[in-house]
BAFILUM-481576 format. One record per residue (C-alpha): residue number from 1; residue in three letters; x, y, z. Coordinates in nm, 3 decimals, m for minus. Example, Ala and Ser with C-alpha at 12.3 -4.5 7.8 and 13.67 -1.06 7.14 Angstrom:
<sites>
site num 1 residu ALA c1 1.230 c2 m0.450 c3 0.780 .
site num 2 residu SER c1 1.367 c2 m0.106 c3 0.714 .
</sites>
This chain:
<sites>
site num 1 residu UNK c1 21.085 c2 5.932 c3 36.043 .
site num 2 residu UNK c1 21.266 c2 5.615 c3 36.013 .
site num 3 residu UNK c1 21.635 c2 5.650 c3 35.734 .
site num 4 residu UNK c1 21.615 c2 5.463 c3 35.430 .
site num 5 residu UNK c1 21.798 c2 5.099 c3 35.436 .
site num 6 residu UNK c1 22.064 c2 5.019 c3 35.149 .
site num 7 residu UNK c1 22.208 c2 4.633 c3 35.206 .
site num 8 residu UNK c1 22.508 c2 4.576 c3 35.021 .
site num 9 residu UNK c1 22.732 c2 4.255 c3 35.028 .
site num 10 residu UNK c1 23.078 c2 4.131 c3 34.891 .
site num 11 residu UNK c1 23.289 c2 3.904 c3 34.940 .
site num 12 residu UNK c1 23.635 c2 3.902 c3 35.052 .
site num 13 residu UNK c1 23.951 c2 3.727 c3 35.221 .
site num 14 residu UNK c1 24.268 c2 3.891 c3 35.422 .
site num 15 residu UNK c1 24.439 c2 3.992 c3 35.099 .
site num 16 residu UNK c1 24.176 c2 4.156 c3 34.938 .
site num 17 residu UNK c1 24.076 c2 4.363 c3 35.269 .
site num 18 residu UNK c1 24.188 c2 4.732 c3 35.218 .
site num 19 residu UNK c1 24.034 c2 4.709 c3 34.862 .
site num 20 residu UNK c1 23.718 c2 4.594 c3 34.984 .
site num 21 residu UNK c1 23.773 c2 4.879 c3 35.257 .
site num 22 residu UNK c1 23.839 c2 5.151 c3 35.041 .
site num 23 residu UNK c1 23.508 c2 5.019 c3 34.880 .
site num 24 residu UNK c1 23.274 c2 5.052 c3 35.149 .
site num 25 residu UNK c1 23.450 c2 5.401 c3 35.272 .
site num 26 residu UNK c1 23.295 c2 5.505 c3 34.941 .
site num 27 residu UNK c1 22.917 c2 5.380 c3 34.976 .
site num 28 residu UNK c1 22.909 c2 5.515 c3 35.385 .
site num 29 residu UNK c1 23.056 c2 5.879 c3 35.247 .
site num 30 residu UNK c1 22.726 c2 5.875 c3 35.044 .
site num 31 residu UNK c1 22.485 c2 5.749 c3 35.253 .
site num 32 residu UNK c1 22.523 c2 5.913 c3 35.559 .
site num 33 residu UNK c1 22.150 c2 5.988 c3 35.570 .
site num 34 residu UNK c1 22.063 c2 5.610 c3 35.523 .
site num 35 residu UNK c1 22.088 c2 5.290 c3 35.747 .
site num 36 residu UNK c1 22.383 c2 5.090 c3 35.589 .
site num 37 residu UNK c1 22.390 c2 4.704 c3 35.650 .
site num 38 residu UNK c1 22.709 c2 4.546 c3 35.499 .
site num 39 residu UNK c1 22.732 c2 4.191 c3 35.462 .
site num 40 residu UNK c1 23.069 c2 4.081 c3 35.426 .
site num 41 residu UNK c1 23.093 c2 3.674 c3 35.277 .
site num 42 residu UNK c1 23.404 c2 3.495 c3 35.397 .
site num 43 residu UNK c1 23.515 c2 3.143 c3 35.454 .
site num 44 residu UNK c1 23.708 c2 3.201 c3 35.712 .
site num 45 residu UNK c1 23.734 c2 3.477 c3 36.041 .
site num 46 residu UNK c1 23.966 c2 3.765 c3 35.903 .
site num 47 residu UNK c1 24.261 c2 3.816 c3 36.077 .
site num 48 residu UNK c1 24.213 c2 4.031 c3 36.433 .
site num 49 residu UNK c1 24.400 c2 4.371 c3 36.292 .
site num 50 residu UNK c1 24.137 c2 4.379 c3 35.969 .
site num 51 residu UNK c1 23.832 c2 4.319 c3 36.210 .
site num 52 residu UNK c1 23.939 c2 4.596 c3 36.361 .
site num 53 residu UNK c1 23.977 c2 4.817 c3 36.091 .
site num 54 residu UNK c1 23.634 c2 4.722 c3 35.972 .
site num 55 residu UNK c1 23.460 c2 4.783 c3 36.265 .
site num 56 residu UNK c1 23.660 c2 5.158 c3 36.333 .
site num 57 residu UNK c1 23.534 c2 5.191 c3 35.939 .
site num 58 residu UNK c1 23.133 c2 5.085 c3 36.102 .
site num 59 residu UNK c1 23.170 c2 5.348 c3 36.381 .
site num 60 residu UNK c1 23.320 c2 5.604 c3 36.228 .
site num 61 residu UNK c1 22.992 c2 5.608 c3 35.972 .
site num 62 residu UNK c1 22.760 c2 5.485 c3 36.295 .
site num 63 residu UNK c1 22.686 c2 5.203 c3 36.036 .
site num 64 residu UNK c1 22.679 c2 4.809 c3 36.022 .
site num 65 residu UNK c1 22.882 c2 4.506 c3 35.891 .
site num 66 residu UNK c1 22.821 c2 4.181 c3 35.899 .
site num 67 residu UNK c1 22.989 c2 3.870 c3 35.827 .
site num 68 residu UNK c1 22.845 c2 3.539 c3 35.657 .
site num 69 residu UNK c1 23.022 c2 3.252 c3 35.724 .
site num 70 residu UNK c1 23.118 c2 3.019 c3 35.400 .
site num 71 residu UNK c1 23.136 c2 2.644 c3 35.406 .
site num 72 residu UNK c1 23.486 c2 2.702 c3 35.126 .
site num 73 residu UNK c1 23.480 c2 2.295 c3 35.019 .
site num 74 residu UNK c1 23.131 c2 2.378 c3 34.906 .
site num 75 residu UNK c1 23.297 c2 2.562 c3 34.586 .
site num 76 residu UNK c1 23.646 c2 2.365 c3 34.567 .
site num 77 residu UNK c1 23.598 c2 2.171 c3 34.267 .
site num 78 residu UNK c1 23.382 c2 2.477 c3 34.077 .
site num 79 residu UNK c1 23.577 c2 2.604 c3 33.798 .
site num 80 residu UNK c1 23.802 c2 2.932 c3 33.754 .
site num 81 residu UNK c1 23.849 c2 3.047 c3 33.424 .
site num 82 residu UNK c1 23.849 c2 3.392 c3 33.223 .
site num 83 residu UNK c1 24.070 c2 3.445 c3 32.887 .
site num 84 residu UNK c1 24.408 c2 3.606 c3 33.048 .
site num 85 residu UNK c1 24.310 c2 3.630 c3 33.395 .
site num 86 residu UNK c1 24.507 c2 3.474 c3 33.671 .
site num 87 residu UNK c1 24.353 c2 3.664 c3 33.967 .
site num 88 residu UNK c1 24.018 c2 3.460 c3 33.983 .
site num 89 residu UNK c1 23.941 c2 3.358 c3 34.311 .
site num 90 residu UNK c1 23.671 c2 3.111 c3 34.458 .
site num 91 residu UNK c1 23.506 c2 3.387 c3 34.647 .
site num 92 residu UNK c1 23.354 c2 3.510 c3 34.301 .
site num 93 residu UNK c1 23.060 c2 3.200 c3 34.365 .
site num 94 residu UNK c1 22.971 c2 3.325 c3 34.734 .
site num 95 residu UNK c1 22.730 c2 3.549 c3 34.510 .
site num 96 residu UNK c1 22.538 c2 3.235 c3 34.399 .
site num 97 residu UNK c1 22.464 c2 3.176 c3 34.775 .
site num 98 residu UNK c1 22.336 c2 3.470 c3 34.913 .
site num 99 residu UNK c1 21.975 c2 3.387 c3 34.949 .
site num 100 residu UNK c1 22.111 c2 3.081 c3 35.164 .
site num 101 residu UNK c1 22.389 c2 3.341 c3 35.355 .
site num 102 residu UNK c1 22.230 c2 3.647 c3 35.426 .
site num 103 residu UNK c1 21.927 c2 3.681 c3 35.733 .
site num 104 residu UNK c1 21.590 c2 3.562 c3 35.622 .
site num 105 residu UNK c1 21.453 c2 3.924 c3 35.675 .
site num 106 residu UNK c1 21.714 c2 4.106 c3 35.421 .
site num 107 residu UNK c1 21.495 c2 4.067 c3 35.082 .
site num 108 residu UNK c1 21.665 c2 4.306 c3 34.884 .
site num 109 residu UNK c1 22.068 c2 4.357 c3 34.858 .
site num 110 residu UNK c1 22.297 c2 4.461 c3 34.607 .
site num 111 residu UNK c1 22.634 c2 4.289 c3 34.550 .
site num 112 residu UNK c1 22.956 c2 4.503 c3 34.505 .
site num 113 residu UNK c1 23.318 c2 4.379 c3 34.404 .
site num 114 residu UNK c1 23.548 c2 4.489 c3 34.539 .
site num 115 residu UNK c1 23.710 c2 4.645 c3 34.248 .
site num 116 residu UNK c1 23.439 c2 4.937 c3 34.282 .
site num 117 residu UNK c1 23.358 c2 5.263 c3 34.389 .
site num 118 residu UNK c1 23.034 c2 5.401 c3 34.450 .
site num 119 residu UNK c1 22.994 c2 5.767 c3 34.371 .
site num 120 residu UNK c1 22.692 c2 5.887 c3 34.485 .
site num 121 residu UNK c1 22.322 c2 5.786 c3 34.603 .
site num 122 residu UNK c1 22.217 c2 5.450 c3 34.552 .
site num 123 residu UNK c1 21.827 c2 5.550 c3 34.703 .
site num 124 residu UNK c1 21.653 c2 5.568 c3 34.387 .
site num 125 residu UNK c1 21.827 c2 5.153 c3 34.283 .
site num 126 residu UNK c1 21.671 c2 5.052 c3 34.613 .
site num 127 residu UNK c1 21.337 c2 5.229 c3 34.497 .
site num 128 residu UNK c1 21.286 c2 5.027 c3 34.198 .
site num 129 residu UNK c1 21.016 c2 4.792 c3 34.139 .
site num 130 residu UNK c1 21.167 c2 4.443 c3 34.174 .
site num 131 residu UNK c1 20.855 c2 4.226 c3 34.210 .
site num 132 residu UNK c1 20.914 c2 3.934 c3 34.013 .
site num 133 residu UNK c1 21.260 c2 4.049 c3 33.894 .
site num 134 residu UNK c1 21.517 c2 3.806 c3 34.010 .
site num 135 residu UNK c1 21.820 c2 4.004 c3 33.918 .
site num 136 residu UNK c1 21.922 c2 4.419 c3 33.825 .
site num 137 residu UNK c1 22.220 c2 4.420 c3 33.636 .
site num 138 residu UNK c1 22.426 c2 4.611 c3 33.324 .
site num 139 residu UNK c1 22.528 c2 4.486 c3 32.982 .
site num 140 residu UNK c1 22.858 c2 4.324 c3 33.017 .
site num 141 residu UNK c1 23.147 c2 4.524 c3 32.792 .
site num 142 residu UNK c1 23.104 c2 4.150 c3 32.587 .
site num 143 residu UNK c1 22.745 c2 4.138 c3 32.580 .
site num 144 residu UNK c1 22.741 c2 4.135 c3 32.190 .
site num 145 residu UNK c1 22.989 c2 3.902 c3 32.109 .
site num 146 residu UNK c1 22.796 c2 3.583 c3 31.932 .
site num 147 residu UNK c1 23.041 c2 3.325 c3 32.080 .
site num 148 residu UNK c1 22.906 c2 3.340 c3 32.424 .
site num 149 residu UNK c1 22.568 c2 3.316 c3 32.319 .
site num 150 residu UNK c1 22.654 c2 3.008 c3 32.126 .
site num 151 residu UNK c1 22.861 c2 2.850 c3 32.411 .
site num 152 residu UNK c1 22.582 c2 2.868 c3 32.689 .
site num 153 residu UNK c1 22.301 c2 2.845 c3 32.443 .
site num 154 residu UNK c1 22.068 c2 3.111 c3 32.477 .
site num 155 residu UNK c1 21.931 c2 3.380 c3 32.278 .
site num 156 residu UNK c1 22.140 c2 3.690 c3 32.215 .
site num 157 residu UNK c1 21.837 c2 3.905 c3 32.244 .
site num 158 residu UNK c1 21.796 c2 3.858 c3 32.584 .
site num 159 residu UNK c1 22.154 c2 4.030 c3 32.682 .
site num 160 residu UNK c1 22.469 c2 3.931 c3 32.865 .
site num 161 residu UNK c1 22.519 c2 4.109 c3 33.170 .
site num 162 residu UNK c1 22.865 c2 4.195 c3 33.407 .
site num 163 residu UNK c1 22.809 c2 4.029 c3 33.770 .
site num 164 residu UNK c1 23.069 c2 4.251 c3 33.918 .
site num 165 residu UNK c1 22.743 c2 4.452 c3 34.019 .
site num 166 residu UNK c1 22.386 c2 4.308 c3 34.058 .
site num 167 residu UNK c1 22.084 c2 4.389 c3 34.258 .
site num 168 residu UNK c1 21.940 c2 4.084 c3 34.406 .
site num 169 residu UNK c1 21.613 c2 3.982 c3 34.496 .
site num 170 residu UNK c1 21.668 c2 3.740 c3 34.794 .
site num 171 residu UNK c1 21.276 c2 3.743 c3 34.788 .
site num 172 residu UNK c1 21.256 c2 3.597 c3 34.438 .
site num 173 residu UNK c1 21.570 c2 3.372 c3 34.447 .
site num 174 residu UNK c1 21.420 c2 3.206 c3 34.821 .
site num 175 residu UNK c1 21.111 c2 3.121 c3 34.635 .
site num 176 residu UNK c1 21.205 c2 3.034 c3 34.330 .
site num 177 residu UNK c1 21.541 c2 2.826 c3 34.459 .
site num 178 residu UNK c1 21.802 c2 3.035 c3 34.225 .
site num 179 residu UNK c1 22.093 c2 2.945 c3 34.414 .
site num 180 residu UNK c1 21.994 c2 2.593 c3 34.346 .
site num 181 residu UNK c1 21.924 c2 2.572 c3 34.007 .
site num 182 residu UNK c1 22.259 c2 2.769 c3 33.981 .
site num 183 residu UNK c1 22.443 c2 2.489 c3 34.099 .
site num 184 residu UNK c1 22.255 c2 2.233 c3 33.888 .
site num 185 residu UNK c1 22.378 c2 2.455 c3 33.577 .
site num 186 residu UNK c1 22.676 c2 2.479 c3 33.679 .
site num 187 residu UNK c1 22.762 c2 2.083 c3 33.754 .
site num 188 residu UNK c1 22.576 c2 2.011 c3 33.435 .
site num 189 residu UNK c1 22.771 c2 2.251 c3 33.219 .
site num 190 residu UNK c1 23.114 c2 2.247 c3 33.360 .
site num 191 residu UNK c1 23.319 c2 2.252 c3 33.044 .
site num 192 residu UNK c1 23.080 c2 2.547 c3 32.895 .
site num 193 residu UNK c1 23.160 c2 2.787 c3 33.180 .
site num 194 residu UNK c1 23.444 c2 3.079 c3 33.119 .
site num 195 residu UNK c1 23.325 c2 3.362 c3 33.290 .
site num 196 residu UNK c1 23.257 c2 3.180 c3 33.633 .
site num 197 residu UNK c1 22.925 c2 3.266 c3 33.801 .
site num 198 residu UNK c1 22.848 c2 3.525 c3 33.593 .
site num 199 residu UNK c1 22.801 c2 3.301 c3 33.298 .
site num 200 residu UNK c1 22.581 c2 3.088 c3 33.583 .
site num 201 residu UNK c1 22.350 c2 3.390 c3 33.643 .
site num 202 residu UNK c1 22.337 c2 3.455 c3 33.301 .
site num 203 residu UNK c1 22.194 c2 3.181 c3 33.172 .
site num 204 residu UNK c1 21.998 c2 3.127 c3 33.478 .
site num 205 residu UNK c1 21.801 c2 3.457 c3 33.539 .
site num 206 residu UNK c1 21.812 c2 3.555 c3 33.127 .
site num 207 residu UNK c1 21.439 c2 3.607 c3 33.101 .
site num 208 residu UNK c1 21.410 c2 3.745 c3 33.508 .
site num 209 residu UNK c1 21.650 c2 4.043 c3 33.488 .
site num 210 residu UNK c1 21.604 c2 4.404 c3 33.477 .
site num 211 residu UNK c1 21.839 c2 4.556 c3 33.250 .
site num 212 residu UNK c1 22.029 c2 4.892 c3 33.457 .
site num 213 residu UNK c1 22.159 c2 5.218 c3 33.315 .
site num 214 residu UNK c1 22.566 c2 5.185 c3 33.288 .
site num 215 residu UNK c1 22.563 c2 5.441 c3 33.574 .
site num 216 residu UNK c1 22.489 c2 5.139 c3 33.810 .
site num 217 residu UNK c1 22.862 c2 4.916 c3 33.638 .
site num 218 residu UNK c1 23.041 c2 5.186 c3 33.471 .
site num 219 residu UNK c1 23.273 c2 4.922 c3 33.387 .
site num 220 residu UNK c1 23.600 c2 5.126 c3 33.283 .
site num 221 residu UNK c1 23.672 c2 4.989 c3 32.942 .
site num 222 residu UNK c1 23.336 c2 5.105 c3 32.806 .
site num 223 residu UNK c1 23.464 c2 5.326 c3 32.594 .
site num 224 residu UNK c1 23.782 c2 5.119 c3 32.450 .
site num 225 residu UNK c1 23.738 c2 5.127 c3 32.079 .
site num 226 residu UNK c1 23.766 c2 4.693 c3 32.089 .
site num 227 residu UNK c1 23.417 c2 4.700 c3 32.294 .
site num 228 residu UNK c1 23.209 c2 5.062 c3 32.217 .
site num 229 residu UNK c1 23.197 c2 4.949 c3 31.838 .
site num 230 residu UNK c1 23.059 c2 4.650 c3 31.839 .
site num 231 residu UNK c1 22.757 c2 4.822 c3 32.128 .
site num 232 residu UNK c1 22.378 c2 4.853 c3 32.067 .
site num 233 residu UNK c1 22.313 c2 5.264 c3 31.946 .
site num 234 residu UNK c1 22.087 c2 5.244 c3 32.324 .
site num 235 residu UNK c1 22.395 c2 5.116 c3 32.458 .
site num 236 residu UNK c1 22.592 c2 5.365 c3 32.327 .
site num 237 residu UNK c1 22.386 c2 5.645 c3 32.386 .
site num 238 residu UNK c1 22.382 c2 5.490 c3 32.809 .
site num 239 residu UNK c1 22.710 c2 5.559 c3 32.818 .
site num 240 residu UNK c1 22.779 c2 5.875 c3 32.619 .
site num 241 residu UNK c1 22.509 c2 6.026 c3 32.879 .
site num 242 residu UNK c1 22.671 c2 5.867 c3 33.127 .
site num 243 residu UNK c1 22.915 c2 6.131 c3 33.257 .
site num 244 residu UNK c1 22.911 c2 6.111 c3 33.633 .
site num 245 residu UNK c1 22.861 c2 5.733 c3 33.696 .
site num 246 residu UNK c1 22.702 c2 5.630 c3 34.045 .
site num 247 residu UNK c1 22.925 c2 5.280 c3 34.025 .
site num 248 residu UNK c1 23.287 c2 5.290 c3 33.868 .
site num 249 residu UNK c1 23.363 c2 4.945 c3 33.789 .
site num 250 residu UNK c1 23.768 c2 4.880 c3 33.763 .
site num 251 residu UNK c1 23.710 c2 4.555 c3 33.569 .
site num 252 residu UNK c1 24.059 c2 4.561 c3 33.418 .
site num 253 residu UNK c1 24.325 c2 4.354 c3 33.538 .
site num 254 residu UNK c1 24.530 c2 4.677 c3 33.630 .
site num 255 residu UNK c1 24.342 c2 4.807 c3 33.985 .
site num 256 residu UNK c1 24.360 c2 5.152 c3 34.043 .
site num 257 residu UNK c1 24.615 c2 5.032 c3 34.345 .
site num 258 residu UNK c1 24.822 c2 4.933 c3 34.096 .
site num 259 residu UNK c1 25.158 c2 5.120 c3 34.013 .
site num 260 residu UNK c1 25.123 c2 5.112 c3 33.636 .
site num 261 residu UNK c1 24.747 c2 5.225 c3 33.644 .
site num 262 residu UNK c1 24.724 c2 5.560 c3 33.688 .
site num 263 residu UNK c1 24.626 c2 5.639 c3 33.267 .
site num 264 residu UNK c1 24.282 c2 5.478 c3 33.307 .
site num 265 residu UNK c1 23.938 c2 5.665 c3 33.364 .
site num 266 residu UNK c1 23.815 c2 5.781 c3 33.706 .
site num 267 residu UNK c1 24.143 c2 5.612 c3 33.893 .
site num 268 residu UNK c1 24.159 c2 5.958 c3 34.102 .
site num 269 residu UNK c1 23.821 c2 5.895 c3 34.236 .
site num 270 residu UNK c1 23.966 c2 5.568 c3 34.387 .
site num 271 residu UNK c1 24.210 c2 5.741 c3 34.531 .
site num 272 residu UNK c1 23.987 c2 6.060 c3 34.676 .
site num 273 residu UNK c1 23.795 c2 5.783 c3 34.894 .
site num 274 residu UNK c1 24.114 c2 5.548 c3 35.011 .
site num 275 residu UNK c1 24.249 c2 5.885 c3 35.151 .
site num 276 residu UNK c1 23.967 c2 5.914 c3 35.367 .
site num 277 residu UNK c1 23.938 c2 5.543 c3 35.484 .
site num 278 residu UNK c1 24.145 c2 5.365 c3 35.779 .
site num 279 residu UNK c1 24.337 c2 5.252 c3 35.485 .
site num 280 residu UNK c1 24.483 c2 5.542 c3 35.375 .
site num 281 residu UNK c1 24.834 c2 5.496 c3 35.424 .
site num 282 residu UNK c1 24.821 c2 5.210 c3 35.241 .
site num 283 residu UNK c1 25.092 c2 5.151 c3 34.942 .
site num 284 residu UNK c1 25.014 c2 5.134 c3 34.603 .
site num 285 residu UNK c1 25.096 c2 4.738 c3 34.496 .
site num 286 residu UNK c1 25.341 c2 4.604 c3 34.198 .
site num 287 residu UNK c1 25.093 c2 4.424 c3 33.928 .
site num 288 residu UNK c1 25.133 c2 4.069 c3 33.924 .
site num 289 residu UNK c1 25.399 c2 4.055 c3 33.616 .
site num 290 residu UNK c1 25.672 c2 4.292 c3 33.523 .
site num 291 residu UNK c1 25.691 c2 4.409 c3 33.868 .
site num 292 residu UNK c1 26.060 c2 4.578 c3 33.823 .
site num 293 residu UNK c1 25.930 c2 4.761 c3 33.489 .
site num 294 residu UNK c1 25.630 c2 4.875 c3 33.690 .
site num 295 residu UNK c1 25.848 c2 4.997 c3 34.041 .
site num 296 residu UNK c1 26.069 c2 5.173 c3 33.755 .
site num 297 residu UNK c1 25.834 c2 5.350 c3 33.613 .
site num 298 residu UNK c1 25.618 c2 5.468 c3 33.960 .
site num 299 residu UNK c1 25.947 c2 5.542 c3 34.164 .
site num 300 residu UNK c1 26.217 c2 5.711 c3 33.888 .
site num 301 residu UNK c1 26.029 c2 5.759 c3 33.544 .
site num 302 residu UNK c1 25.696 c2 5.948 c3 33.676 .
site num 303 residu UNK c1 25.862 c2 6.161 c3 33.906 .
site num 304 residu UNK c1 26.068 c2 6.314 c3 33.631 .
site num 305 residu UNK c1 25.728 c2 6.369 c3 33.447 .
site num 306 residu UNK c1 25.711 c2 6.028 c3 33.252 .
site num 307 residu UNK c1 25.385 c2 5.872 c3 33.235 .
site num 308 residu UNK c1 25.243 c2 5.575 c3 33.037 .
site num 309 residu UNK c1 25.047 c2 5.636 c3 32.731 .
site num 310 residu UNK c1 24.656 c2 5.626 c3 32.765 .
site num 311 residu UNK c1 24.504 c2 5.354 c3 32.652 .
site num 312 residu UNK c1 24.304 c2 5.447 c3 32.321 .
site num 313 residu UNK c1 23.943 c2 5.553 c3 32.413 .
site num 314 residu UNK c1 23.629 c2 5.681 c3 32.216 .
site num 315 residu UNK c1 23.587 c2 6.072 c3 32.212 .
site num 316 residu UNK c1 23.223 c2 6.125 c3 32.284 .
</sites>
């Protein structure tokens, strides 16, 4: 009896390796019964000492990864944007091209970022009808904010989705050319574009999506009091049932490899799986500002038992 096949992709570069790592660590733990095909996007060959880590992380599952090769001056002029972010990187497009990337024969893949952790058995996504479905994805913590709907002109009824986590139908988007008519959108809408691609798929697959259970994108600020209020009663209701998600998403700017992190939800299951991955003796990083607050506070304040405060979340 043949295993059941999950294919997963994401996209990466040197710097963002061990996260990515740590990542797929977490979907081979729970699918050990299951063939595993990772495909890895990347515009250029990783450096030697990651290959290698990623192919003793393949063997030591007896699974696969990939990589896709990306022409980078494709994307060079695409925009980057996203209110307070700095840590945008081109690679968040490769997603638009993965009908193009990935092997004619692969018709069905989900994409992870690599800010995620999956937590248990993605069998019954595969499982899912997807005939005629060109994307699976979950409401985006903004999906009922007006303004986006008015800046990419469509109707709020039909949802706003996070693209940090989508099911793909390569089958749909091959036939139906989705990766082009992304690109049309996108050169025809430049200045309307803040969220990157995933206002792209948005707008582009809003009447071809199936709309997936927040277990699939628990997307960590869920249950911040600025976002759960202004949620749909099914919406909240997803996520109050919601209490052992399949997919954590870390969609904050703070990473749970950050130093000042360690107050937000599920950052110890980030840690349980980078302890058993080849990059477990990795170093938590310094955010990107305030570094000498943040080594203060990890290496002399935390030790002596001072933590930061918890950022304000919904009792449910």
């Amino acid at each position: 009896m043949s295993k059941p096949q999950i294919n997963i992709t994401c996209a990466t570069d040197d710097n963002y390796v061990p996260y990515c790592g740590v990542m797929l660590t977490s979907v081979f733990e729970n699918h050990k019964d299951c063939e595993v095909n990772v495909y890895i996007m990347i515009d250029k060959p990783l450096k030697e000492e990651n290959q290698k880590k990623f192919a003793l992380l393949a063997k030591l599952y007896c699974q696969h990864i990939h990589y896709c090769l990306v022409d980078k001056s494709y994307f060079e002029n695409f925009p980057l944007k996203g209110d307070g972010i700095d840590y945008w990187s081109i690679v968040t497009y490769y997603r638009l091209y993965a009908a193009e990337l990935l092997p004619k024969d692969v018709d069905l893949v989900l994409y992870l970022d690599c800010d995620t952790i999956v937590n248990g058995s993605l069998n019954n996504l595969f499982e899912m009808k997807w005939e005629g479905i060109g994307i699976g994805a979950v409401p985006d913590m903004c999906t009922e904010w007006d303004a986006y709907y008015d800046r990419l002109g469509y109707n709020k009824k039909l949802g706003y989705f996070n693209a940090g986590v989508v099911m793909i139908n390569l089958d749909y988007w091959r036939k139906n050319n989705i990766g082009q008519k992304c690109l049309i959108f996108l050169a025809d809408n430049y200045d309307k574009i803040f969220n990157n691609d995933q206002d792209v798929l948005n707008v582009v697959l809003q009447k071809n999506k199936l709309t997936l259970s927040v277990t699939y994108n628990y997307q960590i600020q869920l249950r911040m009091p600025y976002f759960y209020h202004t949620f749909s009663f099914k919406l909240k209701e997803d996520i109050k049932n919601t209490t052992n998600p399949i997919i954590i998403h870390y969609a904050a700017e703070l990473k749970p490899w950050m130093t000042k992190y360690y107050s937000y939800p599920f950052n110890d299951v980030w840690h349980i799986y980078k302890k058993i991955s080849p990059w477990k003796n990795m170093l938590d990083s310094l955010p990107h500002d305030r570094k000498l607050q943040a080594w203060i506070k990890r290496y002399i304040l935390w030790p002596m038992g001072f933590y930061l405060k918890k950022p304000e979340m919904v009792e449910l």
